[in-house]
C-alpha positions in Angstrom: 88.0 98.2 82.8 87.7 95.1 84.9 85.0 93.2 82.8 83.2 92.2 86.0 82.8 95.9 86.7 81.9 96.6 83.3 78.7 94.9 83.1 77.4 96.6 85.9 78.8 100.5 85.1 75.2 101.1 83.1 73.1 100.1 86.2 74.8 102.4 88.5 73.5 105.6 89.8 74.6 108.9 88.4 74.9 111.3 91.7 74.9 114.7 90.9 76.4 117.2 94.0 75.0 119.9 92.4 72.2 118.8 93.8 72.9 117.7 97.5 69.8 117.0 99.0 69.2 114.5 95.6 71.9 112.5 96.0 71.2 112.2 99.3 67.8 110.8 98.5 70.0 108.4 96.1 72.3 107.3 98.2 70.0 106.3 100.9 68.1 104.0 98.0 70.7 102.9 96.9 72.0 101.4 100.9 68.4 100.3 101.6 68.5 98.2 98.2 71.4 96.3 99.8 71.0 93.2 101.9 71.0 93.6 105.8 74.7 93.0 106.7 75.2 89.7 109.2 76.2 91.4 112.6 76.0 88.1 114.9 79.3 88.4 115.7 79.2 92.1 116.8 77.8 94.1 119.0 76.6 97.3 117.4 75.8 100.6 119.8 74.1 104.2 118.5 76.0 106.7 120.5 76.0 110.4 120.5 79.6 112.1 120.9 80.1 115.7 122.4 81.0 117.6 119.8 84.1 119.9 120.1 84.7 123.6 119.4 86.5 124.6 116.2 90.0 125.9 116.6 88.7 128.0 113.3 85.3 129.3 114.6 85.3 130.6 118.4 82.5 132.5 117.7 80.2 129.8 115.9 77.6 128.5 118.1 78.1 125.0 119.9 78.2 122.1 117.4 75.4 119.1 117.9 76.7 115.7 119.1 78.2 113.5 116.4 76.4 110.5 115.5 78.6 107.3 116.2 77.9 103.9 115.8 80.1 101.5 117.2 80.8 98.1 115.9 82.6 96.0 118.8 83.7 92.2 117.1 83.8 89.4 119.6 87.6 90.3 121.8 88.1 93.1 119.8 91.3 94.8 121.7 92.0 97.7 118.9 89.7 100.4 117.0 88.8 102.4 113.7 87.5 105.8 113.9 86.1 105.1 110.1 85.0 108.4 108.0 82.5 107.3 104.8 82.5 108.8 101.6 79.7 110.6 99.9 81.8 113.9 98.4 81.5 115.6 101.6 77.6 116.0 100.7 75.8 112.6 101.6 76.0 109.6 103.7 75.4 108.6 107.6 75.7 106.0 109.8 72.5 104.4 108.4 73.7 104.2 104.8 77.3 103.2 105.7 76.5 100.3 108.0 76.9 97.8 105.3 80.4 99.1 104.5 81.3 99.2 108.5 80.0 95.9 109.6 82.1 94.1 106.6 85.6 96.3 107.8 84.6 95.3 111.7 84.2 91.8 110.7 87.5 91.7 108.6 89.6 93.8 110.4 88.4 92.3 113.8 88.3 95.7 115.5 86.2 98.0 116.8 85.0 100.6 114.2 83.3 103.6 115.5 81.5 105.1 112.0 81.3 108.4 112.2 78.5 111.0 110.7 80.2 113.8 110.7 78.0 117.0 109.3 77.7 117.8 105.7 78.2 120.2 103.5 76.9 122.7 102.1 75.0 123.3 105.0 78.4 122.7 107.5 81.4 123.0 105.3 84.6 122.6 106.7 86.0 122.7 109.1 82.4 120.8 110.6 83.2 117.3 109.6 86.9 117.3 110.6 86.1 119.0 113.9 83.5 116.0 114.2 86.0 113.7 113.4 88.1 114.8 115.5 85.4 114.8 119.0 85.4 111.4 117.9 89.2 110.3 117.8 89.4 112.4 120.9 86.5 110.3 122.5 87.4 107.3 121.6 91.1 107.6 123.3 89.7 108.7 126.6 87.0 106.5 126.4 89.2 102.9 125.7 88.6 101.1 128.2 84.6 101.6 127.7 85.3 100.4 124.5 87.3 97.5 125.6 90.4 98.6 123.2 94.0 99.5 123.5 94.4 103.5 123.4 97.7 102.9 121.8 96.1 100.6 118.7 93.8 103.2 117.9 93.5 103.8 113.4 92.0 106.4 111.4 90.5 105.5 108.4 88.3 106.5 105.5 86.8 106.3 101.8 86.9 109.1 99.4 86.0 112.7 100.9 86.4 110.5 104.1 89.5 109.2 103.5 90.8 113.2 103.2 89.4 113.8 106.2 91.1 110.8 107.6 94.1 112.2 106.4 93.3 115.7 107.5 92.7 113.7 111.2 96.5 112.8 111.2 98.0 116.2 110.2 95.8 117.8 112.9 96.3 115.3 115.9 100.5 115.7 115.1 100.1 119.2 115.0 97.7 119.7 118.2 99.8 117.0 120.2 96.0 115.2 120.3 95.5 111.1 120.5 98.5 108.8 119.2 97.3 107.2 116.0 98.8 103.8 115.0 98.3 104.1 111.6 95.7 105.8 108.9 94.0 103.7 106.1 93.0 106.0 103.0 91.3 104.6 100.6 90.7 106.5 97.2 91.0 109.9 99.4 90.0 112.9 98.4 92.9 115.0 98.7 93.3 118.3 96.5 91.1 120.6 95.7 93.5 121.9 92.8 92.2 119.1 90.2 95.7 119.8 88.9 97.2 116.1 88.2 96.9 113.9 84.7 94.0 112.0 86.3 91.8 115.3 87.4 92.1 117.1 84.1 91.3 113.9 82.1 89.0 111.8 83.8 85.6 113.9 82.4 83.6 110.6 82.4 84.4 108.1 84.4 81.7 105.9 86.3 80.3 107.5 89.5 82.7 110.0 90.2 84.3 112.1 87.3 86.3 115.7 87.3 83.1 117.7 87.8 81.7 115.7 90.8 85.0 116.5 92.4 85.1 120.2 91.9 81.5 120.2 92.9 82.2 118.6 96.0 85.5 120.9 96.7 82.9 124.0 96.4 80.6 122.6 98.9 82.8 121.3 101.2 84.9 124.9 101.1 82.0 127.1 101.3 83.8 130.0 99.6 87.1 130.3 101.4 90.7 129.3 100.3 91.7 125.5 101.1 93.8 124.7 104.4 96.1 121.9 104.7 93.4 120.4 106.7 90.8 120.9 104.3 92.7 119.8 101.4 95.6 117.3 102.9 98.1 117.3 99.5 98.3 120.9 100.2 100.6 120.3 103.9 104.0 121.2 103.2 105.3 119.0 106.3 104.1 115.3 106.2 106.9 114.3 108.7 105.6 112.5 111.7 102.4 111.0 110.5 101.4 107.3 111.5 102.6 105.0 109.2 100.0 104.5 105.9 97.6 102.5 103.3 97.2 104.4 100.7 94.7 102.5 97.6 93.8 104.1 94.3 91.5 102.8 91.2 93.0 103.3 88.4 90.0 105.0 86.6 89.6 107.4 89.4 89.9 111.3 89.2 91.9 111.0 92.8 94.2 108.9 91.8 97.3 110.8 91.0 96.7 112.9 94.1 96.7 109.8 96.0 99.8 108.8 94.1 101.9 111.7 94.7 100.7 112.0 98.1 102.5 108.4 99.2 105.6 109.2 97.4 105.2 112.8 99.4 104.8 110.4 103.1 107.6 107.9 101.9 109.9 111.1 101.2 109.2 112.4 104.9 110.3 109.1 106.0 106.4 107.7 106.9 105.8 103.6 106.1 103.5 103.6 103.1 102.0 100.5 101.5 100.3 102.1 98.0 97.7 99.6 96.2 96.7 101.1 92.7 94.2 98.3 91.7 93.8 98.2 87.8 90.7 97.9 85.6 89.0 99.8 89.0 86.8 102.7 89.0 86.1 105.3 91.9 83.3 103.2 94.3 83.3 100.3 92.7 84.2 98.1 95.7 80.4 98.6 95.7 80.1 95.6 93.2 80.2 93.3 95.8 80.2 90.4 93.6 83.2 91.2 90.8 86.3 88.9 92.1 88.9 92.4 92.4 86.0 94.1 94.8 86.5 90.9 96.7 90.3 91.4 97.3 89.8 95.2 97.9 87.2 94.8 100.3 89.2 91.9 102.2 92.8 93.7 101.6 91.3 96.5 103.9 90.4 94.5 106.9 93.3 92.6 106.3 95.5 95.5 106.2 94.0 97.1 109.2 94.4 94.0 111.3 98.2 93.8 110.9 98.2 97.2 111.2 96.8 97.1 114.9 98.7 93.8 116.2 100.2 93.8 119.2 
């Protein structure tokens, strides 16, 4: 492990989603502890999003808007529909605003942060089909937002970054909003835990095998995973917007996230894959260890070439 992480690994929480409305609690300390982010260069906007029905419940009653809120850099002419992490069972736009102001401020787009629902209480398909009212939104609504409809990215963290994923498979298939290009960083992706790095990782900081599977039974509610609950399961990955794909080495994603690159370069999709060393799963969070640094910057970076004229 990266010896800057290291030194830090006994001070950070131990989330536990077995018990959702506790890690919750924890998360939400653990974002107010943080300092207040420097947003002089942005606008930021609270919006509310109309939510969309579900392809996969036409009977469910209608969905509440989706919490949005928009970060709009200085001449910003391209956007991020960004999707936080939280194992599908915690986080909001409150707890993520550190995170989103540093990728507007980087990336120099706009970022619309999305709080999806959560599970258990909403397991999927809720947060894609938030996610997706969102995307939707944000193409018809371009020029509100000042952005090109054609430089429009999906990207996300963890659970998010599956539903990120999820968000291209479904927009190809449904013939919804162009997407330049989707960002996926340490995404959730199989609910199979079947790789080296799911069966072996038992203790790794933050996140470790069981977390995962915990997360997978809230987020499923019961029923068998789709391709767009569980992206590595889609048999076709041709046609998908060009990728970044980023992995920590001591994460239990990351050979999921390995073989699903390998998966988008074989269907012929652009992938640049990152698998940073001496990493764990969140540790980005460390703000001050040197190879957080280059992660966090790498991703704004790799968002504003990405969205370039």
């Amino acid at each position: 492990m990266d010896p800057e992480l290291e030194a830090f690994v006994p001070l950070f929480p131990q989330a536990d989603f077995t018990d959702p409305a506790g890690s919750r609690k924890l998360f939400a300390e653990l974002s107010a502890s943080v300092p207040v982010p420097d947003t002089s260069g942005m606008e930021v906007e609270d919006l509310a999003v109309p939510a969309i029905a579900s392809a996969n419940a036409q009977d469910a009653p209608k969905a509440p808007d989706v919490p949005v809120r928009v970060y709009r850099p200085h001449g910003a002419r391209a956007a991020v529909v960004w999707l936080h992490g939280g194992g599908h069972v915690m986080g909001d736009v409150r707890t993520e605003h550190p995170w989103a102001t540093r990728l507007a401020a980087t990336s120099g787009a706009v970022v619309l942060s999305v709080g999806y629902r959560l599970s258990p209480e909403d397991p999927f398909p809720a947060a894609l089909d938030d996610a997706y009212a969102v995307l939707t939104w944000a193409a018809a609504n371009a020029a509100r937002l000042g952005v090109d409809p054609a430089r429009i990215a999906v990207a996300g963290h963890s659970a998010g970054g599956g539903i990120a994923a999820a968000l291209a498979l479904r927009a190809r298939d449904e013939g919804g909003p162009a997407i330049r290009f989707q960002l996926l960083n340490q995404p959730q992706l199989d609910d199979r835990q079947e790789t080296w790095s799911q069966r072996n990782f038992t203790d790794t900081p933050w996140v470790d095998r069981d977390k995962v599977a915990a997360s997978w039974r809230h987020y499923l509610g019961g029923r068998p995973a789709t391709p767009y609950a569980a992206p590595a399961r889609a048999e076709d990955l041709t046609g998908l917007p060009p990728a970044y794909i980023a992995t920590a080495e001591l994460c239990p994603n990351r050979d999921e996230d390995i073989d699903y690159a390998l998966r988008l370069l074989r269907a012929g999709v652009s992938v640049e894959l990152h698998q940073w060393p001496g990493t764990f799963h969140g540790s980005q969070a460390i703000v001050s260890a040197d190879v957080s640094q280059r992660q966090n910057a790498e991703l704004g970076a790799v968002l504003r070439r990405a969205l370039a004229d």
